[in-house]
C-alpha positions in Angstrom: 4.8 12.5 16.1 1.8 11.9 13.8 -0.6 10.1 15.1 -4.0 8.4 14.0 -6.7 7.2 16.2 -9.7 5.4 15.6 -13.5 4.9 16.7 -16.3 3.8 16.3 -15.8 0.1 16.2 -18.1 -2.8 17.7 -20.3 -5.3 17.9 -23.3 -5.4 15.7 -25.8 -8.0 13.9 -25.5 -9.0 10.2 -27.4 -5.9 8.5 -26.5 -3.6 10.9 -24.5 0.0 10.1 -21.2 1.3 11.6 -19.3 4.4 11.2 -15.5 4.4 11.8 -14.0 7.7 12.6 -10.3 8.0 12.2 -8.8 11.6 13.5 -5.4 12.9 12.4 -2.8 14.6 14.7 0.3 16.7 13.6 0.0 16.0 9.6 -1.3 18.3 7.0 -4.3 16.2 7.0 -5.4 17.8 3.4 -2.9 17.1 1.2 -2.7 12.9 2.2 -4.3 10.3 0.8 -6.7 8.5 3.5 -7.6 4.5 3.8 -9.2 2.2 5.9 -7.9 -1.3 5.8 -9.0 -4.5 7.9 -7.2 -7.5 9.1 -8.6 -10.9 10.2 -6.0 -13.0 12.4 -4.0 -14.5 9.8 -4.7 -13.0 6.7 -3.2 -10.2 4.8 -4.2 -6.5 5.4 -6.2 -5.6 2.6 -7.9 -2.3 1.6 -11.3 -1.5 2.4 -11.2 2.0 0.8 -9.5 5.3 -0.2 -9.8 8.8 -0.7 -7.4 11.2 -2.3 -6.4 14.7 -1.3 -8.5 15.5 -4.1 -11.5 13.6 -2.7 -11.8 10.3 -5.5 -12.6 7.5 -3.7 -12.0 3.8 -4.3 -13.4 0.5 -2.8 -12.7 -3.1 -2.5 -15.1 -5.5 -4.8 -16.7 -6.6 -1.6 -17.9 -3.4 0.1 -18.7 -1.5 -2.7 -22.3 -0.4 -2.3 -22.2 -0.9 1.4 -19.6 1.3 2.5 -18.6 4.9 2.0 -15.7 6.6 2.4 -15.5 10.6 3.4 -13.4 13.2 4.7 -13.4 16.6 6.5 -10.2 18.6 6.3 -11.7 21.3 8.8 -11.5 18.3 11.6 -8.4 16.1 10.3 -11.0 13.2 10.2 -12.1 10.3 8.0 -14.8 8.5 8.3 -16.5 5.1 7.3 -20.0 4.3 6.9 -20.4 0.7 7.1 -24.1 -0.4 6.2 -25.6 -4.1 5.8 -22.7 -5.4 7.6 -22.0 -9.2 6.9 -20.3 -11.3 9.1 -17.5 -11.5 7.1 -16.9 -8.0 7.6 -15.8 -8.7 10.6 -11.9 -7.6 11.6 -10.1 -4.9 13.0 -9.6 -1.7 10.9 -7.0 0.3 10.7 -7.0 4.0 9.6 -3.6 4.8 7.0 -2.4 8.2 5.8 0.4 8.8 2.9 1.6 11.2 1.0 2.7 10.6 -2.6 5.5 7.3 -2.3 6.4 7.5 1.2 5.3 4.8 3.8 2.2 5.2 5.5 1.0 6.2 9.0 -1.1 3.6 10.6 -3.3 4.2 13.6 -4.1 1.1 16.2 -7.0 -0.2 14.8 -10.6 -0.5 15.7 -12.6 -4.2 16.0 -15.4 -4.5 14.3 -17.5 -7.7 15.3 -20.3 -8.7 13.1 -22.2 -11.3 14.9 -25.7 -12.3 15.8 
């Protein structure tokens, strides 16, 4: 069963930096795409940012500058750096792998809590 597990959430002040780790279990990690998305309660799940088997990245409008996404196929795992974190940032991120037009694997999520 593939499986996707994330760290690295918490609490931090407005400006502060985060990195999320997300490591992948029992998937040829190399050849998915990777994404982290965030939820607030009762909104949509949108997409922070992704990264292609091929490493080309892509961002939301309104982390772009502030966040980067990267990868390491030697450990399975994907990472986001989260710097000059707003409070609107705030949610709980979830790690997503897929492979060409099939559904995605989701991991649990991670809160992220940007508050002073």
């Amino acid at each position: 069963q593939v499986q996707l597990v994330e760290s690295g959430g918490g609490l931090v002040q407005p400006g502060g930096s985060l990195r999320l780790s997300c490591l992948a279990s029992r998937i040829i990690f190399s050849l998915y795409t990777m994404g982290w998305y965030r939820q607030d309660p009762g909104k949509q799940r949108e997409l922070v940012a992704g990264i292609t088997s091929g490493g080309i990245t892509n961002y939301a409008d309104s982390v772009k500058g502030r966040f980067t996404i990267s990868r390491d196929n030697a450990k399975n795992t994907v990472y986001l750096q989260m710097n000059s974190l707003k409070p609107e940032d705030t949610a709980v991120y979830y790690c997503a792998a897929q492979k060409r037009d099939y559904a995605p694997y989701w991991g649990q999520g991670t809160q992220v809590t940007v508050s002073s």
